[in-house]
N, C-alpha and C positions, 0 to 999 in steps of 0.2 A: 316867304313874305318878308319886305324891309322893314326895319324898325323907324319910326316918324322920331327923329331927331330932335323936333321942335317940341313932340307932344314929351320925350325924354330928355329935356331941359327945365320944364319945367317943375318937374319932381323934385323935392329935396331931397339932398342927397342922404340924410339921417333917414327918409323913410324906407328909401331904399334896402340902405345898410341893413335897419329892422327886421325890412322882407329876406334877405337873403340869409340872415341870420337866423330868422324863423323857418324858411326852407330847409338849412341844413337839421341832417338826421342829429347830426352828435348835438347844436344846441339842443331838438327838442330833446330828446335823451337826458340832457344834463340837468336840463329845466323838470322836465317828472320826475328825475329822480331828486331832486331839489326838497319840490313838492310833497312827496313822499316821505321823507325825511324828517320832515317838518309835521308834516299831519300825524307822524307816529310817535313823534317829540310831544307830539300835542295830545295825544289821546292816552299815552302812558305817561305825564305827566297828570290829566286829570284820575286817570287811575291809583295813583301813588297817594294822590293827595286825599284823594276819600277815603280811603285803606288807612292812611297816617292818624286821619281824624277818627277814626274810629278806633284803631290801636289804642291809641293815647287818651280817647275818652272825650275828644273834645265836642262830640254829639250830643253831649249829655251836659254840656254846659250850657249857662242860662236860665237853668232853672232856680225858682224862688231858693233855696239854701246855697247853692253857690255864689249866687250874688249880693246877698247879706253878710256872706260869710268874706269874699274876695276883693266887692266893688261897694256895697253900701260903708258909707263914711270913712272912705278910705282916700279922700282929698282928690288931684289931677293924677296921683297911682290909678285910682280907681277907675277915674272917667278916662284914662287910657287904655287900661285892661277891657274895658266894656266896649269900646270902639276897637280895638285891635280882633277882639275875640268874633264882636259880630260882623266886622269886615270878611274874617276868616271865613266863618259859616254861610254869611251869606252868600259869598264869593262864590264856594263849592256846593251850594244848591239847598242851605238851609231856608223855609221858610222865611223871609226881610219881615211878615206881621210878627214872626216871635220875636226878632230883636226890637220891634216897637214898643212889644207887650212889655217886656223886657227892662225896657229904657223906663217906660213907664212905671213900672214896681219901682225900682231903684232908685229915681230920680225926679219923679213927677213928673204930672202933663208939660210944661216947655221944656224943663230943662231935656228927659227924655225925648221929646219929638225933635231935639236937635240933635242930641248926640245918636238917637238911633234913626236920624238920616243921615247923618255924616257916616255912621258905619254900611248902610246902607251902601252909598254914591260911592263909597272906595272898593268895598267889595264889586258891583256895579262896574265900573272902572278896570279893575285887574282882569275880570273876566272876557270884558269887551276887547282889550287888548292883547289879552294871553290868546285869545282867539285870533285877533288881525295879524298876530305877528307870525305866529307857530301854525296856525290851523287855514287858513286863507286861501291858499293854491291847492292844499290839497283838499281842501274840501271843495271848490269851486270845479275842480277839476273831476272829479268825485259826482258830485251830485250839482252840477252847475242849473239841470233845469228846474229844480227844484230851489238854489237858493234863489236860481234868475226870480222867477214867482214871490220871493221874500224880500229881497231886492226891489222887485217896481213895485212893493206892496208900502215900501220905507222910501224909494226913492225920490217921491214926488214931493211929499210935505213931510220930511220926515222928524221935525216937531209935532206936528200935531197925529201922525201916525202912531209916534212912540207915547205920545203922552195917552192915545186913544187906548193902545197896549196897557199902559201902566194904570188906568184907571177901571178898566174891565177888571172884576175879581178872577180871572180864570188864566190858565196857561201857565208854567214854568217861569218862572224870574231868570233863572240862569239859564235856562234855555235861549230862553231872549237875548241873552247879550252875547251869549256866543255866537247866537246866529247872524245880530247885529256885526257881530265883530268880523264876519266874512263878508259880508255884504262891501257894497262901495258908497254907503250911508255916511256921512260925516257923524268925527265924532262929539264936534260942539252940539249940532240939535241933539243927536239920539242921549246927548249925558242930561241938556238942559230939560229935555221932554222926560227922563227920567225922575230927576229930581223934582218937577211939579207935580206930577203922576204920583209918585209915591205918596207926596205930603198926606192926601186924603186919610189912606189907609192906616197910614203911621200914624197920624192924629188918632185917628179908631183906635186904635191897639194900645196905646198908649192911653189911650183915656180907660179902655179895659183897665190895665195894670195896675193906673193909681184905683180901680174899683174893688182892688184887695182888701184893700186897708180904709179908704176912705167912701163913704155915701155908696156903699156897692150897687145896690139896686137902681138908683138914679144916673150912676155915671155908667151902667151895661146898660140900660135900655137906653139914655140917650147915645151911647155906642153904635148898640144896633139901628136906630132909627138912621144915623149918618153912612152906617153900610150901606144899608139901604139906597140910602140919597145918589151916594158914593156910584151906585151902581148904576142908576139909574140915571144919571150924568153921562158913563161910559155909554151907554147904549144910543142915549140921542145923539151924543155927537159920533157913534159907527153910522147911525142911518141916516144925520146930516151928509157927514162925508161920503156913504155910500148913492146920494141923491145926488150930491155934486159929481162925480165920477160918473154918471148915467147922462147928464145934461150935457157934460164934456165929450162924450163920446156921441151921444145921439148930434151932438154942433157938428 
């Protein structure tokens, strides 16, 4: 069989190059083992780092006498210590409603719900990215149908996906961003869908905290009542968008 010259002109020659470079044995070769490299960089690094935290205790940080004792009136020392620590924890799969509560004890309703979002989003962040950089190929290559599924589950609107994620009470926090961080999600929406997502809850938690010390009874049950709300927001807008997703496909 001859080769059509005209229909082999028209190809650019980059995609070529690609294909044949993808044919040969030794790239793929170099490419899984790349991959490989990388996803074990990644999975023994998260392993180190939970080991670390726990060695040294820092599981157990956050609670009411360590941060009277560490972060209460301790100026921008403090509100660094309390953002560094709960970027940390959050980051490797603490609880984000404890550093709310958290912020809250220490700080009060605003000032808390800012600084235990900002520790939030950065923790948030490191994860999403220690995942894209380190864990990426070899997990896609690893369980590709499985993330493909998590993938066109974020791929389509993946603002309001992420923020439908983060307003549901249920699922892993750091779960989510690692899996986020394989995906081919951008990371402008899935950080900005994070951070409105979380406010809800943050706000909760934090209004928890200051109900230590201040109006307890009034500021937990109006707490709970916004759970509540909280939650019930996540739900209609899954079955809005599960409604649009049925209309789109029955068209």
């Amino acid at each position: 069989m001859t080769s059509d010259p005209s229909a082999a002109s028209r190809d650019d020659a980059a995609p070529v190059e690609d294909a044949d470079a993808l044919d040969s044995p030794g790239a793929e070769a170099s490419s899984g083992t790349k991959g490989l490299l990388k996803g074990l960089v990644m999975i023994a690094g998260l392993v180190a780092v939970g080991y670390a935290a726990r060695a040294l205790g820092l599981v157990d940080l956050l609670d009411p006498a360590w941060l009277d004792e560490e972060v209460r009136g301790r100026g921008f020392y403090g509100e660094l210590v309390f953002v560094a620590v709960g970027a940390a924890l959050t980051g490797i799969g603490l609880p984000r409603q404890l550093v709310a509560f958290g912020g809250g004890y220490v700080f009060g309703l605003w000032e808390g719900i800012g600084f235990a979002l900002l520790a939030q989003m950065i923790g948030c962040m490191a994860a999403f990215w220690y995942a894209r950089l380190f864990g990426r190929s070899f997990v896609r290559h690893r369980f590709g149908r499985r993330i493909g599924k998590v993938d066109a589950f974020l791929r389509g609107n993946p603002f309001t996906m992420t923020l439908l994620i983060r307003f549901l009470p249920v699922g892993s926090n750091v779960v989510t961003n690692l899996a986020a961080g394989v995906t081919s999600v951008g990371a402008g929406p899935f950080l900005a869908g994070s951070l409105l997502g979380y406010l809800p809850q943050t706000a909760i938690f934090a209004l928890l905290g200051t109900g230590i010390h201040v109006d307890p009874e009034w500021r937990i049950t109006l707490s709970v009542a916004l759970f509540v709300v909280s939650g019930v927001i996540g739900v209609w807008l899954y079955r809005r968008i599960r409604r649009q997703r049925r209309r789109a496909r029955a068209a």
